[in-house]
C-alpha positions in Angstrom: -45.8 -20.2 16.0 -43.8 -23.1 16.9 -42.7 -24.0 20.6 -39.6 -26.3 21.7 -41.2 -28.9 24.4 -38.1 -28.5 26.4 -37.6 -25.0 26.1 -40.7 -23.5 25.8 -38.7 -21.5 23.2 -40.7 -19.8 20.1 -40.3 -20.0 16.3 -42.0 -18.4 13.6 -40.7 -21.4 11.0 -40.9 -25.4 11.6 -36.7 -26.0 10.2 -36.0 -23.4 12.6 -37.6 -25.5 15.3 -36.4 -28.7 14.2 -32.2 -27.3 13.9 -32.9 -26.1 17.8 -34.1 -29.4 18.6 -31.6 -31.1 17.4 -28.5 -28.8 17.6 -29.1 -26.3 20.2 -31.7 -27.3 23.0 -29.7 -27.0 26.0 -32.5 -28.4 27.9 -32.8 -31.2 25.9 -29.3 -32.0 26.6 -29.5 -31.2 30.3 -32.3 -33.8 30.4 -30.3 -36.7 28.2 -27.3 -36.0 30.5 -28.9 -36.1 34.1 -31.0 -39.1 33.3 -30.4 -42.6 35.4 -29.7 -42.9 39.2 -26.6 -40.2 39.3 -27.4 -36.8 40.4 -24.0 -35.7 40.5 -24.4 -32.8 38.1 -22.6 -32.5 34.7 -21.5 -29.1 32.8 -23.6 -28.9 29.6 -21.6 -29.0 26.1 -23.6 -27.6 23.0 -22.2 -28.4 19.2 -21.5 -24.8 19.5 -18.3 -26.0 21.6 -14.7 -28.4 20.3 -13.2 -30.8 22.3 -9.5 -30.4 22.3 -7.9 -33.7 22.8 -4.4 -32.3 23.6 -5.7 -29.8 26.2 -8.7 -32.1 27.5 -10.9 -29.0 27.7 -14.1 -28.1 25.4 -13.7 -24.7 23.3 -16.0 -22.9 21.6 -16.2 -23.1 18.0 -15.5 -19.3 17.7 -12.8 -19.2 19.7 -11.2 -22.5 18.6 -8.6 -21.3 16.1 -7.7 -18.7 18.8 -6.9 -21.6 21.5 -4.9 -23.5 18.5 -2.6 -20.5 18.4 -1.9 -20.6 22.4 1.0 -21.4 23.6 -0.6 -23.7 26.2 -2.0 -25.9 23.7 1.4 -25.8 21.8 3.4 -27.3 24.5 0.5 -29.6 25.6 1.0 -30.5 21.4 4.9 -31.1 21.5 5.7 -34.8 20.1 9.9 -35.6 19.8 10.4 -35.5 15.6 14.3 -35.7 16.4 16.7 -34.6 19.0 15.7 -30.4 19.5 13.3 -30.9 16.9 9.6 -31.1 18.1 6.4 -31.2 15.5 3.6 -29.5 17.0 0.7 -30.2 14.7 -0.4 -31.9 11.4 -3.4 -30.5 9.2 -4.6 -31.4 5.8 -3.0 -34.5 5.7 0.4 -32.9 6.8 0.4 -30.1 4.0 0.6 -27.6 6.7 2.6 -28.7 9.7 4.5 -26.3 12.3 7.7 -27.3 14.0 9.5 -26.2 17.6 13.1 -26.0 17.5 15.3 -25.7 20.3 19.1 -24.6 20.8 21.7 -26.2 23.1 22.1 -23.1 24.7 19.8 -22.1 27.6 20.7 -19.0 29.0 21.8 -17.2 25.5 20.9 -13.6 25.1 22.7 -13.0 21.4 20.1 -13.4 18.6 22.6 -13.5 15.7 24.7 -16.4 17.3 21.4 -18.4 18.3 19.6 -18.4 14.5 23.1 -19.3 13.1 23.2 -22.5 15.7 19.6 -23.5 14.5 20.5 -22.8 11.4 21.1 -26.3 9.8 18.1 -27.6 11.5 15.9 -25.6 10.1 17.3 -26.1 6.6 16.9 -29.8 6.8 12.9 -29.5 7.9 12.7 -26.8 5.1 14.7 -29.2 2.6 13.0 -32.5 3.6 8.9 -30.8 3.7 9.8 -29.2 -0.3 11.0 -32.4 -1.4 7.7 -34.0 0.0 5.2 -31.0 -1.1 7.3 -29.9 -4.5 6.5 -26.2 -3.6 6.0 -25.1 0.1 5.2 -21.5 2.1 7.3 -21.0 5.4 7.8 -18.5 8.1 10.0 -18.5 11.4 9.0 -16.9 14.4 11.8 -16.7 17.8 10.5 -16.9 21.5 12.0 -14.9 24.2 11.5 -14.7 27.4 11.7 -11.1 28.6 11.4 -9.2 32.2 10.3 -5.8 33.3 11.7 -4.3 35.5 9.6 -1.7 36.5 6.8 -4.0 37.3 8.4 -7.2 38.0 6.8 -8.7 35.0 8.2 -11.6 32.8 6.8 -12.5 29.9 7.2 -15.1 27.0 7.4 -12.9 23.8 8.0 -13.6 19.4 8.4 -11.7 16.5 7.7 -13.4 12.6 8.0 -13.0 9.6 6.1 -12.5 6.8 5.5 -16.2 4.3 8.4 -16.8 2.2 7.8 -19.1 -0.9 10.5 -21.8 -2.1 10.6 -24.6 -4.1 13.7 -27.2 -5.3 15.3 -24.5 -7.9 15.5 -21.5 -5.2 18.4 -20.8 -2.7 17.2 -21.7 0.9 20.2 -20.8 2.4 19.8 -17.1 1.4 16.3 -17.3 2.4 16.5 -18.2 5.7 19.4 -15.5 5.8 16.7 -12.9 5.0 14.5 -14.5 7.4 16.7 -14.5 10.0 17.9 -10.5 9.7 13.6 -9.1 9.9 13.8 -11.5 13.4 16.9 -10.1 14.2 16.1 -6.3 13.2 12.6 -6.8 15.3 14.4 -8.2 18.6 16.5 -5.1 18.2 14.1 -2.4 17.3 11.4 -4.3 20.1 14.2 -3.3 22.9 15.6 0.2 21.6 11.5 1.7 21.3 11.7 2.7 25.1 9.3 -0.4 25.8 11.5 -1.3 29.2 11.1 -4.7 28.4 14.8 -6.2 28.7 16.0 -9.8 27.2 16.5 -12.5 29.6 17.0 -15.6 27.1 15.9 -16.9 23.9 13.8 -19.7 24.1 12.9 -21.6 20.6 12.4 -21.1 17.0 9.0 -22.2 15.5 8.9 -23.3 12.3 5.5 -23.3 10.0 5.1 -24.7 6.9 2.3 -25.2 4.4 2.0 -26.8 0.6 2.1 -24.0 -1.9 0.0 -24.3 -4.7 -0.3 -21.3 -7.3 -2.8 -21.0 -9.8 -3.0 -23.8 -12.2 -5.1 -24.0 -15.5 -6.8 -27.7 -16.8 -9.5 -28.9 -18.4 -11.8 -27.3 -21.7 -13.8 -24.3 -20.6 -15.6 -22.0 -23.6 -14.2 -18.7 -24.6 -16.5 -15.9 -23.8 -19.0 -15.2 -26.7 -16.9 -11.7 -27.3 -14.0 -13.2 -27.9 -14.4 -16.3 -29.5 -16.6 -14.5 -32.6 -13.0 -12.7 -33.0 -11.5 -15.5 -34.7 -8.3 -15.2 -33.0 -8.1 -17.9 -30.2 -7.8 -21.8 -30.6 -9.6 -23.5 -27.8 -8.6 -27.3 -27.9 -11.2 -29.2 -26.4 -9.1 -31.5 -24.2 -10.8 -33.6 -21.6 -7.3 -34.2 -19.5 -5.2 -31.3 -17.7 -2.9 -31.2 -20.4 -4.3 -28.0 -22.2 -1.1 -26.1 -21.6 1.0 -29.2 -23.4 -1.5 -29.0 -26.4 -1.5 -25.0 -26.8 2.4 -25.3 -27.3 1.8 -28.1 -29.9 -0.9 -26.5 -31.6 1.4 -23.7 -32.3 4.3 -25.7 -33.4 2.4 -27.8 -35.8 -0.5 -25.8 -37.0 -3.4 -27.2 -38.7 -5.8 -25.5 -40.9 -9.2 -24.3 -39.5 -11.5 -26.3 -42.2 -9.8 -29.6 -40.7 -11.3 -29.3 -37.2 -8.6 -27.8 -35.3 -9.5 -27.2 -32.0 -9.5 -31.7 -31.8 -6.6 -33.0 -30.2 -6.2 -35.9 -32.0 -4.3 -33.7 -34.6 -1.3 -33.2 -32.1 -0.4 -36.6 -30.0 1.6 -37.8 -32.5 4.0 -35.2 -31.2 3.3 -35.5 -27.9 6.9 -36.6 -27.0 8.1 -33.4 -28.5 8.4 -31.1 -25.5 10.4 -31.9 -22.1 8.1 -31.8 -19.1 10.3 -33.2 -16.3 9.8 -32.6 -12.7 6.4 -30.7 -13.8 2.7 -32.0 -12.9 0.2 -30.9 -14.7 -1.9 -29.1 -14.6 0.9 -26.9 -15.6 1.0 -23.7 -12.7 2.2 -20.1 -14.0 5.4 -20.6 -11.7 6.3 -24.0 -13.6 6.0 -22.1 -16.8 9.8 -20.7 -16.2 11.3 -24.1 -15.9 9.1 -25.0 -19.3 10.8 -22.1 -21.4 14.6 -23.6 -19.6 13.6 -27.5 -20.5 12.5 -26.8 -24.3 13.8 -23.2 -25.5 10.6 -21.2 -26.1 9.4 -18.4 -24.8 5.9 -18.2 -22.8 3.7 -14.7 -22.4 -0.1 -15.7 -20.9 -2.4 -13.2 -21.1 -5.8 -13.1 -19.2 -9.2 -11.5 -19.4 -11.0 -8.9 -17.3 -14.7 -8.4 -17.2 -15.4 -4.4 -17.2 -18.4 -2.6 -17.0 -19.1 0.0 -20.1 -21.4 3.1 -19.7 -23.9 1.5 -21.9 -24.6 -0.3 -19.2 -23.1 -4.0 -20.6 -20.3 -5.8 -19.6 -17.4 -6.7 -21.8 -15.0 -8.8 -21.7 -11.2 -7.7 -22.4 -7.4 -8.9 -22.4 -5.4 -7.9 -19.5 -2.1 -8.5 -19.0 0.9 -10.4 -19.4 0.3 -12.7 -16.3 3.7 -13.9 -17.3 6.0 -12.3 -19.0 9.0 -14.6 -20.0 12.1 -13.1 -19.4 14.3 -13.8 -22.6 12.2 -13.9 -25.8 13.2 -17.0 -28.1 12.8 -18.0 -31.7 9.8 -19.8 -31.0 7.5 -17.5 -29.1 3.7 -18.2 -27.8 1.3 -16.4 -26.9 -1.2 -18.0 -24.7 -4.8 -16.6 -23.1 -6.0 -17.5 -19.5 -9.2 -17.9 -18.8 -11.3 -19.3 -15.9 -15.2 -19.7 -14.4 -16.8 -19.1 -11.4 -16.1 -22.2 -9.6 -12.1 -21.6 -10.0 -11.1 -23.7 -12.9 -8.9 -22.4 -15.5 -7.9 -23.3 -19.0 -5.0 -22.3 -21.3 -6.1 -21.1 -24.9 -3.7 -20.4 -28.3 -3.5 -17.2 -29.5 -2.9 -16.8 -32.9 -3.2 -13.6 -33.9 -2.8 -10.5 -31.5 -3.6 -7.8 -33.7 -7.2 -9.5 -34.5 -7.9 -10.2 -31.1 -6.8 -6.9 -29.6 -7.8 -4.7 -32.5 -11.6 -4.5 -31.3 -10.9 -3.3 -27.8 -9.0 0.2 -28.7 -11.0 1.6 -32.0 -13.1 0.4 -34.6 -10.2 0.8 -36.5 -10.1 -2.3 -38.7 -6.3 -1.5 -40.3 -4.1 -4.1 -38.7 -1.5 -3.2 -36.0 1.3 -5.0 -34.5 1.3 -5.6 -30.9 4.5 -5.7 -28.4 4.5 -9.1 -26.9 5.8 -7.2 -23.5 3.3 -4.5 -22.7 0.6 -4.7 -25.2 1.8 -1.1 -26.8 0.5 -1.9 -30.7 2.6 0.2 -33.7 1.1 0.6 -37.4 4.4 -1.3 -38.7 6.5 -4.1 -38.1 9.3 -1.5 -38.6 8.0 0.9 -35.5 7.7 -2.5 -33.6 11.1 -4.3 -33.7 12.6 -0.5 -32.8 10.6 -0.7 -29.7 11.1 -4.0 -29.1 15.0 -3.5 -29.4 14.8 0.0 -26.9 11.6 0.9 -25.1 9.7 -1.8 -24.0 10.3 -1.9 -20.1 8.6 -5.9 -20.1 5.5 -5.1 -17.8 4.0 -7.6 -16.5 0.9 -8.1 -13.8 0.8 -10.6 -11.2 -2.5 -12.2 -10.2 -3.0 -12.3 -6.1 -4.1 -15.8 -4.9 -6.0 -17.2 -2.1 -3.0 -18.1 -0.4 -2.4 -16.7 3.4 -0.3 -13.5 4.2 0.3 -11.4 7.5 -0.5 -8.1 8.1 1.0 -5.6 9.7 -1.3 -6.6 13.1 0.2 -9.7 12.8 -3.2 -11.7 11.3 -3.1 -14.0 8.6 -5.7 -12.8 5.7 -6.3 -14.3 2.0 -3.5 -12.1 -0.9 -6.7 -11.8 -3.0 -8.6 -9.4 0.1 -7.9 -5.9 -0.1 -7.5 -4.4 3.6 -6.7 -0.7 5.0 -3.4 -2.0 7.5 -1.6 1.7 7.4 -3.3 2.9 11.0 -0.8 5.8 10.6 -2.5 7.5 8.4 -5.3 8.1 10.5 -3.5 10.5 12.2 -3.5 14.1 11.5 -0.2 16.2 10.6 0.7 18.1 13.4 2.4 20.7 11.7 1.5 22.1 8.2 2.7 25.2 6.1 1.5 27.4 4.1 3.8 29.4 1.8 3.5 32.2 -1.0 5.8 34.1 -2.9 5.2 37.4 -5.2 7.7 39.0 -7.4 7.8 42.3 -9.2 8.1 42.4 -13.2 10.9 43.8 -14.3 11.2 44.9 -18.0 13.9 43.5 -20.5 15.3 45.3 -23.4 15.4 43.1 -26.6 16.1 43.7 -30.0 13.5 43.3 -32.7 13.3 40.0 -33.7 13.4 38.6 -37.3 9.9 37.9 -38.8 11.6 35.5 -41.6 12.3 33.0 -38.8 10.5 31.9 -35.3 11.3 33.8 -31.7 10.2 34.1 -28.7 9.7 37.5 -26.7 10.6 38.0 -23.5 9.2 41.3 -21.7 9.6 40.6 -18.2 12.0 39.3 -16.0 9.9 38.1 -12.3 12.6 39.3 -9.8 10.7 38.0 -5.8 10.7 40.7 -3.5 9.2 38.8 -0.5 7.3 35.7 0.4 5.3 34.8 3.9 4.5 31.1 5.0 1.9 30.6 8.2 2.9 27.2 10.5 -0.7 25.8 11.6 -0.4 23.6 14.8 -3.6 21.0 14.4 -3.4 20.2 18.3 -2.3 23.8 19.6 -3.5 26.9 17.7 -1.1 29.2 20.2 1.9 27.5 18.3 0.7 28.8 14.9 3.1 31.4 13.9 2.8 33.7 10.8 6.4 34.7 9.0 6.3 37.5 6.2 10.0 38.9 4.7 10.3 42.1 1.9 13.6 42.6 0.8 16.8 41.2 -1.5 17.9 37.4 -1.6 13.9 36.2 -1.2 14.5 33.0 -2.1 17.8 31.9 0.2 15.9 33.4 3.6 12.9 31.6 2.5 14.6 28.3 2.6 17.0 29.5 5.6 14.1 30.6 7.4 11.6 27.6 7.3 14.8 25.2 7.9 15.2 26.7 11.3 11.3 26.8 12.3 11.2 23.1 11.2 14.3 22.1 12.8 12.9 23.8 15.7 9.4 22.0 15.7 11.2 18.4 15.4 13.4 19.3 18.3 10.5 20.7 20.4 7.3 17.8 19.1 9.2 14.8 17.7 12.1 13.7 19.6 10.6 13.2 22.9 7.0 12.0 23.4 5.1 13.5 25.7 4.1 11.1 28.6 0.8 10.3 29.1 -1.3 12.0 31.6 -2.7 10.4 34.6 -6.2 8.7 33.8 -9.6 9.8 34.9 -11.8 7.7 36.4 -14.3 7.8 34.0 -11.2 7.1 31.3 -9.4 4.1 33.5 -13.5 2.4 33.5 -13.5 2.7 29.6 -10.3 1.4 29.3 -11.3 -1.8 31.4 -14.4 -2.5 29.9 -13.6 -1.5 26.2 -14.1 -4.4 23.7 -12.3 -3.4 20.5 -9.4 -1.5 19.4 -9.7 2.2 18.6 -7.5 2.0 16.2 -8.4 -1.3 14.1 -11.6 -1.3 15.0 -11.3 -5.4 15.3 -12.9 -6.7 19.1 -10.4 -8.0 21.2 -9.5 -11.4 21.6 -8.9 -13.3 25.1 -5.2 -14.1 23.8 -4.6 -10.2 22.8 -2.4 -7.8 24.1 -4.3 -4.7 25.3 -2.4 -1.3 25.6 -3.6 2.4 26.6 -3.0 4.5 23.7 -1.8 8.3 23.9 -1.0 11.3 22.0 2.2 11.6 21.8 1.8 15.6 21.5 -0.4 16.0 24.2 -0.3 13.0 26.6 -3.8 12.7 26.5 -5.0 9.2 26.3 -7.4 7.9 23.2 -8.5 4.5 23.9 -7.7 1.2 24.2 -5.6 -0.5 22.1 -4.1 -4.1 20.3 -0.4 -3.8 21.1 0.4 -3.9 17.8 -2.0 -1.6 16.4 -0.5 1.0 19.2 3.3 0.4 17.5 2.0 1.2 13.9 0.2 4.5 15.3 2.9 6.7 15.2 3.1 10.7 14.0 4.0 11.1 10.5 7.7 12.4 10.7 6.9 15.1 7.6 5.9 18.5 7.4 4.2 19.4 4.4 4.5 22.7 2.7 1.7 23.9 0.5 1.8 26.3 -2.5 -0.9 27.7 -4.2 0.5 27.4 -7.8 4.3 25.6 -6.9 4.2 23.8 -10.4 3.9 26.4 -12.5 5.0 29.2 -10.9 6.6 29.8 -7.1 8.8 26.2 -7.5 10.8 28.3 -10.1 11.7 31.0 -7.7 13.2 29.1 -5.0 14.3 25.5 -6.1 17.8 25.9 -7.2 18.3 28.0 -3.5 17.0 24.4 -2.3 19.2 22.0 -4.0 22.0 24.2 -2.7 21.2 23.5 0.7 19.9 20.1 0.5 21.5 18.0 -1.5 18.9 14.8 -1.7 15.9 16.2 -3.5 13.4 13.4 -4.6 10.8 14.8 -7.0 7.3 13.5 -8.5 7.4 15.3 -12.1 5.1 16.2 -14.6 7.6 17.0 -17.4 10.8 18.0 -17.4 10.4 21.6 -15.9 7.1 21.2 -13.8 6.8 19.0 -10.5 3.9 18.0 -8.5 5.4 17.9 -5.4 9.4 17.5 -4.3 10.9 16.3 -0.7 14.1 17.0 1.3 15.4 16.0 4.5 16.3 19.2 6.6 20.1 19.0 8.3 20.4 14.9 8.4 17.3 14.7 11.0 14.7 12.1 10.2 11.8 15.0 9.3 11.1 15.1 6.0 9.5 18.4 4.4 7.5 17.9 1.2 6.6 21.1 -0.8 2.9 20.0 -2.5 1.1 22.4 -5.3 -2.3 23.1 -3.5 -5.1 21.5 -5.8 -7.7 22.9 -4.2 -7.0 26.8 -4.1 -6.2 26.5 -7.9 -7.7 29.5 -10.2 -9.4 30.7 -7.1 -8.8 34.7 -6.0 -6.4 35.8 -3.8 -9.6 37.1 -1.3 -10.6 33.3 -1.3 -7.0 32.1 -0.7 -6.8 34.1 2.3 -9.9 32.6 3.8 -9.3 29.6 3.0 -5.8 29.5 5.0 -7.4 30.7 7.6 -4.7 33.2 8.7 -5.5 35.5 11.5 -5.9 39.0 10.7 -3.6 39.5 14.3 -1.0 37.7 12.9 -0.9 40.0 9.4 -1.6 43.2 12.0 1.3 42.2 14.2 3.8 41.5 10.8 2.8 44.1 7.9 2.4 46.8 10.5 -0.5 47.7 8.8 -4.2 48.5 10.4 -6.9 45.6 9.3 -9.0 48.1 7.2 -5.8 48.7 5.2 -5.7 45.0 4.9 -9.5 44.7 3.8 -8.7 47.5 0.8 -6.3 45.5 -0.6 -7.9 42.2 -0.7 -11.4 43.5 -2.1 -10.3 46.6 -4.4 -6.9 44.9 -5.9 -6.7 43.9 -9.6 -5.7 40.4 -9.7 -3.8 41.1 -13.7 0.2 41.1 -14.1 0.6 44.5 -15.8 -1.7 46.1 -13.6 -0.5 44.5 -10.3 2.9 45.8 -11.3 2.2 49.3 -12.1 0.3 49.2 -8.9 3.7 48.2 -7.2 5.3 51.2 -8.7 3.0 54.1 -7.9 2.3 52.8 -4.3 6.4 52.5 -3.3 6.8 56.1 -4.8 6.2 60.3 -3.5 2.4 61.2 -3.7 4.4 64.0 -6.5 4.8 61.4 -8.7 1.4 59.3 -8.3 -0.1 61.9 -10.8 2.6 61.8 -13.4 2.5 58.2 -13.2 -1.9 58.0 -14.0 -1.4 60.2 -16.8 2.0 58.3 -18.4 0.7 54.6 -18.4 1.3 52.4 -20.8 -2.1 51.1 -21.0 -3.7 53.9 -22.9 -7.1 51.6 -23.3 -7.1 51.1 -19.1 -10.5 51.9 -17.9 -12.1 54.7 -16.0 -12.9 51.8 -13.1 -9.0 51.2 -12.8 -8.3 54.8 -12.4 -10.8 55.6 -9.8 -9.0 52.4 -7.8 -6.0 54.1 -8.0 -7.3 56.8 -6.6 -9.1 55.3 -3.7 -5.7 53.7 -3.0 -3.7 56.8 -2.7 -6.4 58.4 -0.6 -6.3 55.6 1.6 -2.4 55.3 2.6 
């Protein structure tokens, strides 16, 4: 063991002893700082903590990006740029800066008429920081001061916008327009969500701005092993960042393969061939647009993907296009992406598709020819201009960067990071409905069919005769409600029927939240001492707004909450409406009755006459019923749907009139086959007279002895 002479403190390692000696002692420092004649004592800074030069104060490290963000340290930052334009800080050497601008109007309420006065300001900062930076990312976010009445509380709000990209070639002026509706669309919605917060007057308009760069390929890097023993990709080995400029040559003025090809001596004699004005190289994906404009030729890069194979090897593969150009030309090239651990990336010459794409679909060796738009491949140039000319849709995948984006909490992560931001979903559907229709078979006449040609059939007709649907209430099981109809025009009560129960459950659940109830004790102490959001799961930080958050059901109160985590956990506003074979069999019975009554069906189809799941609005309110086909009861028996649903046997006692032993007959004993289920239907609707004649005039002369006797036992039975 190792002990600090200051501290006393243990270690198990001498480097751990030495880094707390020199970084972390705080009794070392205590010692250095009181020594001499003063004994006036001094508060204790570690390296753990930041001075802030603007604020005079010492943060910690941890919490120093958070105190950059505070609007204390922003107005303690303000410097004079011009006259209502402040500049609040420089990073980077000024490729991210943020601006403060301010309107001429103090008291002014209207958000449209204050964003069109700052208008022209912004556009110049915007203007002035792209012609500095070439390529820039920018948001706005608006200030407000606003008052609550009900607690005599006023409070310095904003609302931003996501990152907006622009460079010299795009329209600023409709950017900002779009930028400025979201701000104006959040002030709005911010006021109308029953918050009671009220507008008093708009304060400023902050302005932040940062140097865009997009991904860029340079230098020589090797091609994979798997792919350069294709023969199909020209690597030039340049040592500048020019390798896009030499791919495009390479192609233009081919050389042949004995001659050394990949050198680049063979192409700067025509290096002053192709127009690169206003680009830097290394030459970006973006910049690759304004290439195909400058010198007429059309650009596709491809990429590769590293996947793993059940072999258990990994193999390398083209994915893609990265960038698809958007008019092909008579001079077309195809060029391959590809990049290294460390982030550098390299442009390569394709010259033939077929040979390097051949390898990754069959072992096929007969050639194919490749669409330049979505990598379909055809087996002849024929098959390939037709598509080309009618069916290619031009996909094309875009790469995500390391570049900063906002979530929907209002954090700024990396594009390239994958987060779960839809809280919402969390939730469970209050409402949910399960549906079922049967029909009885009735027989068509048809004539006998020719055997010289091919026909079709057709024996039965499936005419419903009644359907039942059970509501299940997730948060109250006394609103569940079981509905069961037998009778003519199935199909338009069906739809009448569970338009009026939903209608009723949006009225009664989804217009009006429920308040929330009056806290506990032991509820209002985990509120105050909670340290991170329910919802997100993220701790809080000293800056964040903390909100109690409710069921808006049942008013009872969940946990504490970021403010904006609290506005993105809402109820879904759908009810979904489960089948247990609506594809293939029950949407067929009742869809056209649907389209009647709702004229804005949106479907998710699997061909032409089967769909997964369709959804409707119900009488212009904002709930939304989606009918799904219920994967998991598929091919199971109608005992096992039952029990699966859940559904009471009260509920079935109280509709079918019918005493629960009758109910457990019919579930065990009944034949789950078309022609038998239908001849069922018959004998068990007709005079006990007529049950006999029926058994003995059946048109399944080869039914078995088993069948019979289940007959019998039903006839017994009712």
């Amino acid at each position: 063991m190792f002990k600090c002479a200051n501290c006393n403190k243990s270690f198990t390692k001498k480097y751990n002893l030495t880094r707390h000696s020199r970084e972390s002692c705080l009794e070392k420092v205590r010692n250095d700082n009181n020594s001499g004649p003063t004994k006036i004592p001094k508060k204790v800074f570690n390296n753990l903590d930041t001075y802030c030069e603007c604020c005079e104060i010492h943060v910690n490290n941890k919490m120093y990006q958070a105190h950059l963000r505070t609007l204390k340290h922003k107005n303690n930052c303000e410097l004079e740029l011009r006259n209502d334009v402040m500049i609040l800080k420089r990073t980077f050497k000024s490729r991210i800066v943020s601006y403060r601008v301010y309107g001429k109007s103090t008291l002014s309420i209207n958000v449209n008429e204050f964003l069109n006065e700052l208008k022209s300001k912004v556009l110049n900062l915007v203007e002035e920081n792209i012609e500095r930076l070439n390529a820039i990312k920018f948001n706005v976010e608006l200030y407000g001061e606003y008052f609550l009445q009900t607690k005599e509380l006023l409070e310095i709000k904003s609302f931003n916008t996501r990152y907006k990209e622009a460079c010299k070639s795009d329209n600023l002026d409709n950017i900002l327009q779009e930028l400025f509706a979201i701000l104006e669309k959040k002030c709005s919605e911010f006021q109308e969500r029953d918050s009671g917060w009220a507008l008093s007057k708009l304060l400023y308009l902050e302005v932040n701005i940062c140097k865009y760069n997009p991904i860029r390929a340079s230098s020589y890097l090797s091609l994979p092993r798997e792919i350069g023993k294709r023969k199909a990709v020209l690597n030039i080995k340049n040592q500048d960042n020019m390798c896009f400029k030499w791919c495009i040559l390479a192609h233009l003025h081919p050389v042949h393969w004995r001659n050394h090809r990949y050198r680049v001596q063979h192409y700067t004699p025509f290096a002053d061939e192709l127009l690169f004005d206003n680009l830097a190289f290394p030459i970006s994906l973006k910049d690759i647009k304004i290439f195909e404009n400058l010198n007429n030729i059309s650009v596709n890069v491809y990429g590769l993907e590293t996947i793993f194979k059940k072999s258990g090897e990994n193999v390398c593969e083209v994915v893609g296009p990265l960038h698809h150009t958007s008019q092909k030309r008579n001079i077309h090239v195809n060029l391959l992406l590809i990049s290294n651990n460390f982030g550098q990336t390299h442009y390569c010459l394709i010259h033939n598709m077929s040979r390097l794409l051949n390898s990754q679909l069959n072992k096929n060796t007969h050639a194919k020819y490749f669409c330049d738009g979505c990598l379909v491949y055809f087996h002849s140039q024929f098959n390939l201009d037709k598509h080309q000319q009618h069916d290619c849709n031009h996909i094309y995948t875009k790469l995500p960067t390391t570049n900063l984006i906002q979530d929907k909490t209002g954090n700024l992560r990396p594009e390239n990071i994958l987060k779960f931001e839809n809280y919402g979903k969390k939730l469970k559907v209050p409402f949910v409905v399960y549906a079922d229709f049967e029909c009885i078979l009735q027989p068509i006449s048809f004539s006998k069919p020719n055997p010289q040609e091919s026909f079709t059939v057709k024996s039965f007709k499936h005419n419903p005769y009644s359907f039942a649907y059970f509501i299940k209430c997730s948060f109250d099981d006394s609103l569940s409600k079981f509905y069961t109809y037998r009778g003519p025009d199935c199909a338009r009560i069906f739809i009448e029927t569970l338009t009026y129960d939903c209608e009723k459950i949006y009225s009664e659940y989804f217009v009006t939240p429920k308040p929330m109830n009056d806290l506990t004790f032991e509820q209002k102490f985990e509120f105050k001492n909670a340290k991170c959001c329910h919802i997100c799961l993220n701790e809080f930080e000293p800056n964040s707004q903390i909100v109690r958050d409710h069921c808006h059901l049942t008013g009872q109160f969940r946990g504490a909450a970021h403010g904006v985590c609290n506005l993105n956990f809402q109820l879904p506003h759908f009810i979904p409406v489960f089948f247990h074979n609506l594809s293939n069999y029950d949407a067929h019975l009742f869809i056209k009755e649907l389209a009647c009554n709702h004229k804005n069906i949106n479907v998710i189809a699997q061909n032409k006459e089967k769909y997964i799941t369709f959804t409707t609005n119900i009488s212009m309110i904002k709930i939304v019923v989606i009918f799904y086909l219920n994967l998991h009861l598929t091919r199971k028996h109608n005992k096992t749907i039952i029990i699966r649903l859940d559904i009471s046997f009260l509920y079935l006692h109280k509709q079918l009139k019918f005493k629960i032993r009758d109910f457990v007959v019919i579930n065990i004993k009944y034949l789950n086959l078309v022609n038998k289920r239908n001849h069922f239907l018959k004998i068990f609707f007709q005079s006990s007279a007529q049950k006999k004649l029926c058994i003995t005039q059946k048109r399944d002369k080869k039914a078995s002895l088993e069948y019979q006797k289940n007959l019998a036992i039903y006839f017994t039975h009712f």
